[in-house]
Structure formats: C-alpha cells, structure tokens
VEXROFI-830490 format. One record per residue (C-alpha): x, y, z; residue in one letter; residue number from 1. Coordinates in nm, 3 decimals, padded with zeros to 5 digits. Example, Ala and Ser with C-alpha at 12.3 -4.5 7.8 and 13.67 -1.06 7.14 Angstrom:
# residues 2
KEFI        x        y        z  type  seq
KEFI   01.230  -00.450   00.780     A    1
KEFI   01.367  -00.106   00.714     S    2
# end
This chain:
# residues 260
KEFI        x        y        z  type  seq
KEFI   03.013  -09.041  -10.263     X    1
KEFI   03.279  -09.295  -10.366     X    2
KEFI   03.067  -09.440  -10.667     X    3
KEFI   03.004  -09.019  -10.760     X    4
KEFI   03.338  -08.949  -10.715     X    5
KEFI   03.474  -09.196  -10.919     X    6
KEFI   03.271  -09.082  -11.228     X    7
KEFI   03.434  -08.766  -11.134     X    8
KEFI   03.110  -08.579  -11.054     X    9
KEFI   02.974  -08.497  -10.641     X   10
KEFI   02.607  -08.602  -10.495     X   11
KEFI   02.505  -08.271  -10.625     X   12
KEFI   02.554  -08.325  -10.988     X   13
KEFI   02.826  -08.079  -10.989     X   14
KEFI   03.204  -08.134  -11.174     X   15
KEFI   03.487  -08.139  -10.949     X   16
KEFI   03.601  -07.814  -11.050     X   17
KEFI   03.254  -07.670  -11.029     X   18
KEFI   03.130  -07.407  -10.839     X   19
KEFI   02.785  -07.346  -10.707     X   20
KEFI   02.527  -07.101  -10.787     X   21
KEFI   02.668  -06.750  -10.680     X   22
KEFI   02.395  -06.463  -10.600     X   23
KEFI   02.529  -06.151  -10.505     X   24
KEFI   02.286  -05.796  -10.378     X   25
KEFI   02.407  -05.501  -10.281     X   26
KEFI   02.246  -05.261  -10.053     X   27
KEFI   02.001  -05.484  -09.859     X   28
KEFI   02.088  -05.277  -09.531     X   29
KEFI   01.919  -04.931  -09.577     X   30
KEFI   02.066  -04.784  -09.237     X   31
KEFI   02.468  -04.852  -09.339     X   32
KEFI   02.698  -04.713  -09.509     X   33
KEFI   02.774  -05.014  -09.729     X   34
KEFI   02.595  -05.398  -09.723     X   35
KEFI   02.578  -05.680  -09.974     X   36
KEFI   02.454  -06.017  -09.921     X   37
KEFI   02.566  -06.348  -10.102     X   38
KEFI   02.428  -06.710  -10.144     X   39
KEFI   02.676  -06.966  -10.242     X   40
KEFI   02.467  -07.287  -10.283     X   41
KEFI   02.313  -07.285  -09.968     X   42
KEFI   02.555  -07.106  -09.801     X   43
KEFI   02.423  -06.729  -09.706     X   44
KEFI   02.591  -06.494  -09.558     X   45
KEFI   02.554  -06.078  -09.500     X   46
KEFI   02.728  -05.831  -09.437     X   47
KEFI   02.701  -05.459  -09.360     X   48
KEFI   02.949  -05.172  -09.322     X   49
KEFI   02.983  -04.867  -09.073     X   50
KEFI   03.220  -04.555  -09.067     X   51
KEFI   03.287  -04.395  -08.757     X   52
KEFI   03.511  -04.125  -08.679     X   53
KEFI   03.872  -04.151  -08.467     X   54
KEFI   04.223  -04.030  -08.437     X   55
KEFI   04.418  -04.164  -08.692     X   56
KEFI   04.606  -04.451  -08.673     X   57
KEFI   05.016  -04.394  -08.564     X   58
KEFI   05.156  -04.605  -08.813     X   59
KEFI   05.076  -04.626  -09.210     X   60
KEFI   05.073  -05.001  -09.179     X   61
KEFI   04.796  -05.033  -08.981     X   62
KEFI   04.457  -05.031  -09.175     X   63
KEFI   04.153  -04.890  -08.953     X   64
KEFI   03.954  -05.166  -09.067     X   65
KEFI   03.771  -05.408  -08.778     X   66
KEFI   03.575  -05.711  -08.987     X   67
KEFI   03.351  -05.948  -08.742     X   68
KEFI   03.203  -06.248  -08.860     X   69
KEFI   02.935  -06.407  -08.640     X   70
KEFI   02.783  -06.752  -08.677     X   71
KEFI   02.425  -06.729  -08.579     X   72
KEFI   02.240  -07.001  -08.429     X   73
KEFI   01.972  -06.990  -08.691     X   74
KEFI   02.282  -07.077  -08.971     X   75
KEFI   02.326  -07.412  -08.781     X   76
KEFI   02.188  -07.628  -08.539     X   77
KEFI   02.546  -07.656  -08.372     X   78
KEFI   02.599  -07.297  -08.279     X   79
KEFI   02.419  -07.178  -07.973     X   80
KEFI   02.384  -06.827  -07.817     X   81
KEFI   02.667  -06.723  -07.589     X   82
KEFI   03.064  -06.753  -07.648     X   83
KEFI   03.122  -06.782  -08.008     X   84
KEFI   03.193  -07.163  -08.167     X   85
KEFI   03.533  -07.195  -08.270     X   86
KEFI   03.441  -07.169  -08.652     X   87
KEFI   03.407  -06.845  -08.544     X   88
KEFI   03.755  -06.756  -08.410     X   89
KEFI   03.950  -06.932  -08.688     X   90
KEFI   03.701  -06.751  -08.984     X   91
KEFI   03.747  -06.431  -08.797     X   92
KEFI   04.147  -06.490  -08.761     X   93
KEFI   04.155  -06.600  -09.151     X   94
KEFI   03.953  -06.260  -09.289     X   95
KEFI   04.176  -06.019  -09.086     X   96
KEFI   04.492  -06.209  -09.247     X   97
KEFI   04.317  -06.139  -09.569     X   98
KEFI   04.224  -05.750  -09.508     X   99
KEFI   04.648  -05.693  -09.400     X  100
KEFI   04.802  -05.919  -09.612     X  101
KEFI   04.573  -05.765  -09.935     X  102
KEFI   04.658  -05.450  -09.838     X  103
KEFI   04.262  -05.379  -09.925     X  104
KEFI   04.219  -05.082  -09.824     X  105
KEFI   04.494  -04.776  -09.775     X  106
KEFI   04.505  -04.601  -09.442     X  107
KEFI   04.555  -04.242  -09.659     X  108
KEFI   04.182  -04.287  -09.815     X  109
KEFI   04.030  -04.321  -09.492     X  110
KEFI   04.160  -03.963  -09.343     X  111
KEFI   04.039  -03.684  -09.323     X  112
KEFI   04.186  -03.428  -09.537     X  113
KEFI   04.053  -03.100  -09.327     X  114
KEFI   04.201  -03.295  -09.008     X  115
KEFI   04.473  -03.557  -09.086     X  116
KEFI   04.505  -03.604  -08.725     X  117
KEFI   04.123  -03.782  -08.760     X  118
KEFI   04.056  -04.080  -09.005     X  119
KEFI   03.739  -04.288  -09.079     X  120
KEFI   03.736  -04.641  -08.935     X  121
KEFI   03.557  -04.930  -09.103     X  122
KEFI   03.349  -05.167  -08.881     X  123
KEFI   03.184  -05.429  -09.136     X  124
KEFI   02.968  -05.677  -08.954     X  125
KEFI   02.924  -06.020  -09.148     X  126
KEFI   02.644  -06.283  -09.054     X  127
KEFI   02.618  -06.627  -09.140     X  128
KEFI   02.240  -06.689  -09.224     X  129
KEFI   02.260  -07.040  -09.372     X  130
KEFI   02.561  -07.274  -09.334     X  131
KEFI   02.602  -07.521  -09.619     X  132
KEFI   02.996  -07.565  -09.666     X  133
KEFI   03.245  -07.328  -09.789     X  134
KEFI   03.207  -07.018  -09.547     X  135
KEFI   03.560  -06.835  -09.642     X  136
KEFI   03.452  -06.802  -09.936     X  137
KEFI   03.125  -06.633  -09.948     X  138
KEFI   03.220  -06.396  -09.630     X  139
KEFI   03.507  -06.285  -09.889     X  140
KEFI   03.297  -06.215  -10.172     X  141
KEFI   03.032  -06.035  -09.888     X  142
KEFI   03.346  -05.836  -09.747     X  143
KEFI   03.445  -05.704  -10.094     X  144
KEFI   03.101  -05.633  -10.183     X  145
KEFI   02.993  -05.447  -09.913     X  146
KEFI   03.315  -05.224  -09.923     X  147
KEFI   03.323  -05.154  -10.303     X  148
KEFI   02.921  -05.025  -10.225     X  149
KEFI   03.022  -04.841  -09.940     X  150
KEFI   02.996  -04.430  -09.884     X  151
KEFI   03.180  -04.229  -09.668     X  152
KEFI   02.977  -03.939  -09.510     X  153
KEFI   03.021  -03.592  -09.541     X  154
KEFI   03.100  -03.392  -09.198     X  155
KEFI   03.099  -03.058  -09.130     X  156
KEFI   03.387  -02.939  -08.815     X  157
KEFI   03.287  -02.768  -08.502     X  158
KEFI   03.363  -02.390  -08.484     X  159
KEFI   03.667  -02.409  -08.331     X  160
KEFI   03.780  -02.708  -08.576     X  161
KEFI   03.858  -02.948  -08.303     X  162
KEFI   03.541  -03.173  -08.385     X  163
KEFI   03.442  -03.373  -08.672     X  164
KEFI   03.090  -03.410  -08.709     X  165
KEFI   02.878  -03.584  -08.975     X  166
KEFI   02.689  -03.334  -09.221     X  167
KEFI   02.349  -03.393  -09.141     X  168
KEFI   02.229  -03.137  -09.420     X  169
KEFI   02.190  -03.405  -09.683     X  170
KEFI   02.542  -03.331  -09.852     X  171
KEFI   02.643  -03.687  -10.068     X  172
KEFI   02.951  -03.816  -09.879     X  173
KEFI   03.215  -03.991  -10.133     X  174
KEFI   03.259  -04.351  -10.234     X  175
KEFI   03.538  -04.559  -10.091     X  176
KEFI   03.847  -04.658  -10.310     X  177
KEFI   03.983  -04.993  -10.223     X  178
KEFI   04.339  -05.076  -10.326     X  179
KEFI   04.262  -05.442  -10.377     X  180
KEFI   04.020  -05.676  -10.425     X  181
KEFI   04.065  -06.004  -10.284     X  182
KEFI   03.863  -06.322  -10.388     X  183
KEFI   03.896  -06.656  -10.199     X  184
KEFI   03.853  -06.985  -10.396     X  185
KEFI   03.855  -07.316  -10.111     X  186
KEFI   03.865  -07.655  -10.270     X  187
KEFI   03.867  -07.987  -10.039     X  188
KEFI   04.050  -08.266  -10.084     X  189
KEFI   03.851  -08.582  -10.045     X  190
KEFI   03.903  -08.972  -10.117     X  191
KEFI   04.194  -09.058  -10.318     X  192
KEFI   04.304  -08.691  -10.344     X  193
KEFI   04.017  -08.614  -10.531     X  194
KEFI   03.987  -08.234  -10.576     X  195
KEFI   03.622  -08.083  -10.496     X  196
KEFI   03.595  -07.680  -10.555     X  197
KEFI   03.359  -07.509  -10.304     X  198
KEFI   03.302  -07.824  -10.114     X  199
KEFI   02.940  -07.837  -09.924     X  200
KEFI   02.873  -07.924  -09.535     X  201
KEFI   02.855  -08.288  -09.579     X  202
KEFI   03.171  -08.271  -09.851     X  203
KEFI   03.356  -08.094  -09.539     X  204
KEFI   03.290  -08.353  -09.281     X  205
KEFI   03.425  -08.626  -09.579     X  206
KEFI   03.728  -08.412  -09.674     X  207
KEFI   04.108  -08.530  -09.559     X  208
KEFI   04.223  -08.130  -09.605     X  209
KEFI   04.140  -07.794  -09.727     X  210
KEFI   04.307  -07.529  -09.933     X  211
KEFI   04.205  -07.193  -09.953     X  212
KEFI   04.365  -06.989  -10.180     X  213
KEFI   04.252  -06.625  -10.226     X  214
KEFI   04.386  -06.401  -10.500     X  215
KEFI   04.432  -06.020  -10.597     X  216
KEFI   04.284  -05.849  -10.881     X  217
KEFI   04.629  -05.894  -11.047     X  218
KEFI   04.596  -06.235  -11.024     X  219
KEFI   04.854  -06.238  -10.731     X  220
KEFI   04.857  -06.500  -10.477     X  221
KEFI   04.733  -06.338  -10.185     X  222
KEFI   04.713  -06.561  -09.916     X  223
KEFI   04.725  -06.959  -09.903     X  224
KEFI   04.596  -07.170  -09.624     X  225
KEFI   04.614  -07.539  -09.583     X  226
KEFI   04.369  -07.730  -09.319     X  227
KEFI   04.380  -08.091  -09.249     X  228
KEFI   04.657  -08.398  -09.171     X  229
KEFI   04.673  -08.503  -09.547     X  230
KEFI   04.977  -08.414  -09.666     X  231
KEFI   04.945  -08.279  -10.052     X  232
KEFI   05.190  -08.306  -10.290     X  233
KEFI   05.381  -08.023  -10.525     X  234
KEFI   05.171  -08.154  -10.835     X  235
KEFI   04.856  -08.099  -10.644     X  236
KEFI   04.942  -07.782  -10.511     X  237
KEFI   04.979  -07.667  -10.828     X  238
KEFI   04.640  -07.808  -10.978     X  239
KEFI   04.501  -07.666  -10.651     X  240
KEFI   04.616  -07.337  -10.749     X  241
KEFI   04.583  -07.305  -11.157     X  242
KEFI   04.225  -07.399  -11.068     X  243
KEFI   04.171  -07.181  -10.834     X  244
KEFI   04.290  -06.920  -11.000     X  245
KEFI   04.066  -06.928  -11.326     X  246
KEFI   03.734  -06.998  -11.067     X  247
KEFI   03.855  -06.639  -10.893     X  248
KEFI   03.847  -06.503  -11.193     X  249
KEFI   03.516  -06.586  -11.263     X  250
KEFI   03.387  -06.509  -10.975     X  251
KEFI   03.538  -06.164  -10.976     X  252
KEFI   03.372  -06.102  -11.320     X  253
KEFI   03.062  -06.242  -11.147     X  254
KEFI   03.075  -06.016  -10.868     X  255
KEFI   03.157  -05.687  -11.072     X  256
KEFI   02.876  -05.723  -11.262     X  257
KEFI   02.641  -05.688  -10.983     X  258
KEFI   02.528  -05.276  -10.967     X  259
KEFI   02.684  -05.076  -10.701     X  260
# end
C-alpha cells in the first residue's frame, strides 16, 4: 500500500480521488412500495420502502420517516445472527441524522388531504448484502433511490370517514415528492494524510480517520462527520470537501439517470 500510495494510485488501480464502479436498479422488490439496490465496488446493499397509515405526527418538525439498516451475516463473516454489531447502531444513528438534518422529505406530503388528522409513514428497510468498504455511502444512494421510486397508495375511507383504508380496486396511488436529495461522499485518510475517496474494507482497517461529507441537491453541505484520532488540518478539510463535492455531483447525475 505504501509503494501504491506513493505513486499516488491504491492496490486497486484506482486514483486517489477515484470512485468505484456505481450500479444502481430500481424496483427489484415487486411487493413494496418503493426499492432500489446499489453496488459500489463490492459493496451491495438494498433497500425497500413501505407506507403505512397513522395519526399524524404533533409537530411539523418531525418527519414520519423510520430508516433501518441491517448488516446481515451473509455481508460479512464478522456479523452473526442475534443483537446487531455495532456498525449497525452507528450507520443507523448516521442515516437518521441525514433524513432530519436534509429535511428529505416534508411532513405536509405525507398527509392525508381527506383526513389531515392521518398521514402516511415511511418504513424503508436497507440490507447490507456484500460488505467491501464504504457502507454510508451506498445505503445513501439506496435510501434516495428507493424513495424517489416510491408510490403512495390510493385509499378509499370507511362510511362513516373515521377509517383510512387502502383502495384495493386497482386505482394508481401518487408518487412521492422529496424535498431533498442527499448524497454522501466518505473519503479515508490513510498514511501520510493521503486522501483515498470511497475507501474499500482493507483501505478502512489501514485508514488513521474518516470524513463523510454528504451534500444537498443545491450543493449545500448537509451533514459532516469526522471518525478517527488523526487530527486533520483546515487545508485538508477543505480538499476533503471541494472533492467531495464534485464526486456528489457525479454521482447524483449517475443516480438520476437510472429509470424510475
């Protein structure tokens, strides 16, 4: 890695500003009401999105949105079945900062019109299927993808209005508007503050920090997360950043051209 790094290139061949291969499918889960699944590398991860009815949140602030992310045991030979690893807990903690602080969704497009007092919530389900480095990143891009293909159902109401039920008469239900988009871009820093974009497994377990930094369609500064002892410096920040930046821009072009 030293002799790579020094040329300014990783054991994969890539640059240091390089990503890897992105794939990105959309509705690979028939049964829900949104899904996409993405390969980074050899990183895969899917996700899948449900709408269920309850009363509506008391506060405009909060956005009826629950994201889970599970690490399966077949993603890695460390994770086993039972209490979820830790990588678990701090990915989970991570997206939900993402989904608030983005503002992704607004809590006034997931009411009901007919019966404000009811509003759609959002349960998205994301599974790691292969773990090769850079998780944040592709359960981002998943996240996004599976909400910007997902439907919400028609319903019909009860006869005395007090029910919402979903229309089971084959009515097309309407597609959901998200406020924002995020997209995460995580870079490691490794020997001699050497900057590697979308680091792999083995670049992770070699890297003194991590930096994720995930950005709005508006090229906004969304959220920015440092990992690690190694203390960075202002001028690196700010490499970390203007590089960041362009690769989220690419990546949202990427992922837009993929068909809803």
């Amino acid at each position: 890695h030293n002799r790579f790094l020094g040329e300014g290139l990783r054991a994969d061949g890539r640059a240091l500003g390089e990503m890897r291969p992105l794939e990105v499918s959309r509705g690979v889960i028939a049964s829900s009401s949104g899904s996409s699944f993405v390969r980074l590398g050899q990183t895969a991860v899917v996700a899948g999105v449900r709408c269920e009815v309850g009363e509506a949140p008391a506060s405009e602030e909060c956005i009826p949105i629950a994201v889970n992310v599970s690490l399966l045991p077949l993603c890695s030979p460390h994770y086993r079945k039972g209490k979820p690893p830790n990588d678990a807990q701090v990915l989970n903690t991570f997206i939900r900062q993402v989904v608030t602080r983005a503002k992704i969704i607004s809590p006034s497009e997931l009411r009901i019109p007919e019966q404000p007092e009811y509003s759609w919530y959002l349960i998205v389900d994301v599974y790691c299927l292969e773990k090769d480095g850079n998780l944040a990143d592709a359960v981002v891009l998943a996240l996004v993808g599976a909400l910007q293909q997902t439907t919400i159902p028609a319903v019909v109401f009860s006869e005395n209005g007090e029910q919402v039920l979903l229309d089971d008469s084959g009515a097309p239900g309407r597609p959901l508007s998200l406020s924002h988009t995020p997209i995460a871009v995580t870079s490691a820093v490794l020997l001699e503050k050497k900057l590697a974009v979308d680091p792999t497994l083995e670049e992770e377990e070699l890297a003194d920090a991590f930096v994720t930094a995930v950005f709005l369609e508006n090229g906004h500064l969304c959220t920015l997360q440092h990992h690690g002892q190694s203390s960075l410096s202002d001028e690196l920040i700010a490499h970390i950043l203007d590089t960041a930046a362009s690769t989220a821009a690419s990546l949202r072009r990427t992922l837009a051209s993929v068909p809803l």
